[in-house]
N, C-alpha and C positions, 0 to 999 in steps of 0.2 A: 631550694634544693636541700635533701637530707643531707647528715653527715656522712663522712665513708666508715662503712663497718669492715669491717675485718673477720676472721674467720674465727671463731671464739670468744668473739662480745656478748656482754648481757644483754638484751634487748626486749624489751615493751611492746605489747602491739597494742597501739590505741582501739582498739574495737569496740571500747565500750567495758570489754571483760578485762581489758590489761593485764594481758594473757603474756608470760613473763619466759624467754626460750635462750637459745645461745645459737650464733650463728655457727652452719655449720657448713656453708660454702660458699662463696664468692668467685661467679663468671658470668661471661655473655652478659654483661648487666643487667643480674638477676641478685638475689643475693636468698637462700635457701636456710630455714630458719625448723629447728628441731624445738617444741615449746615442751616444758615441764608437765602440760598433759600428755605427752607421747604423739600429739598434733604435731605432721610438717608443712609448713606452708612454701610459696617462691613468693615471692615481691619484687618490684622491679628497684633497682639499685638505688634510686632517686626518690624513693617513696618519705614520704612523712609522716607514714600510718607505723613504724620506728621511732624507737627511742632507746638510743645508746644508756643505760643505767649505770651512773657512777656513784659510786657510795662514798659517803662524805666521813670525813674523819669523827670517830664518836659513835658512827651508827654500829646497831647492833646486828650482828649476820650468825649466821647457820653456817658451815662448812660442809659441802653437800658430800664429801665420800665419807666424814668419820660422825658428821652429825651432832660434833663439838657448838656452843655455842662462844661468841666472843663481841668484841668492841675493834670496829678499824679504830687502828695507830697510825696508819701512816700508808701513802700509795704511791704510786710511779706509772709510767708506761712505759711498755717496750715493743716495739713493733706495731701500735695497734691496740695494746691490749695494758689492762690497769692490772699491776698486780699489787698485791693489799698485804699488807702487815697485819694480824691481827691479833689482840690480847685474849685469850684462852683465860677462862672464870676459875682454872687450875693453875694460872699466877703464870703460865710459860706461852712463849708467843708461835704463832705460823704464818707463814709465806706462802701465799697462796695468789695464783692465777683468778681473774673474774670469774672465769666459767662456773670454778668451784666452788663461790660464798650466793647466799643467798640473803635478802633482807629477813629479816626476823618482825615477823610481823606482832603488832602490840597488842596485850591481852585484850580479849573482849570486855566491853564496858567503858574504854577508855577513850 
């Protein structure tokens, strides 16, 4: 059985495309998933075609409203949900929710 997601998790769809979204409703044992192409999908609560993404301390992320780039320092949960500490290449840190970092993905070639 999957994990239980929550209503603003990162989340994976194995499809092949590893199409990367945030949950954005959880009922009826459905769980209702908005993806970074503007795709919405439903899935049934239970599914394992999910994956909960947690970003490990050190990884490099994007901060999706200001487009800042940084290094998780440090995370927690609250309800459900990972919220990440992260060091800003401008030497000052943010507190941010999952929904709002994104992986930064590695240049091409490497």
């Amino acid at each position: 059985m999957a994990q239980s997601l929550v209503k603003g998790n990162v989340v994976c769809w194995r499809n092949g495309d590893d199409e990367i979204g945030v949950v954005h409703v959880v009922e009826g044992g459905r769980v209702g998933v908005l993806f970074d192409s503007g795709e919405k999908q439903i899935f049934p609560a239970d599914t394992d075609a999910l994956e909960h993404l947690v970003f490990a301390k050190g990884a490099p992320v994007e901060i999706r409203t200001t487009g800042e780039r940084g290094t998780v320092t440090d995370s927690g949960t609250m309800r459900g949900r990972y919220a990440y500490t992260v060091a800003l290449a401008s030497g000052e840190e943010s507190h941010v929710l999952e929904d709002s970092v994104r992986l930064v993905p590695p240049p091409q070639g490497e």
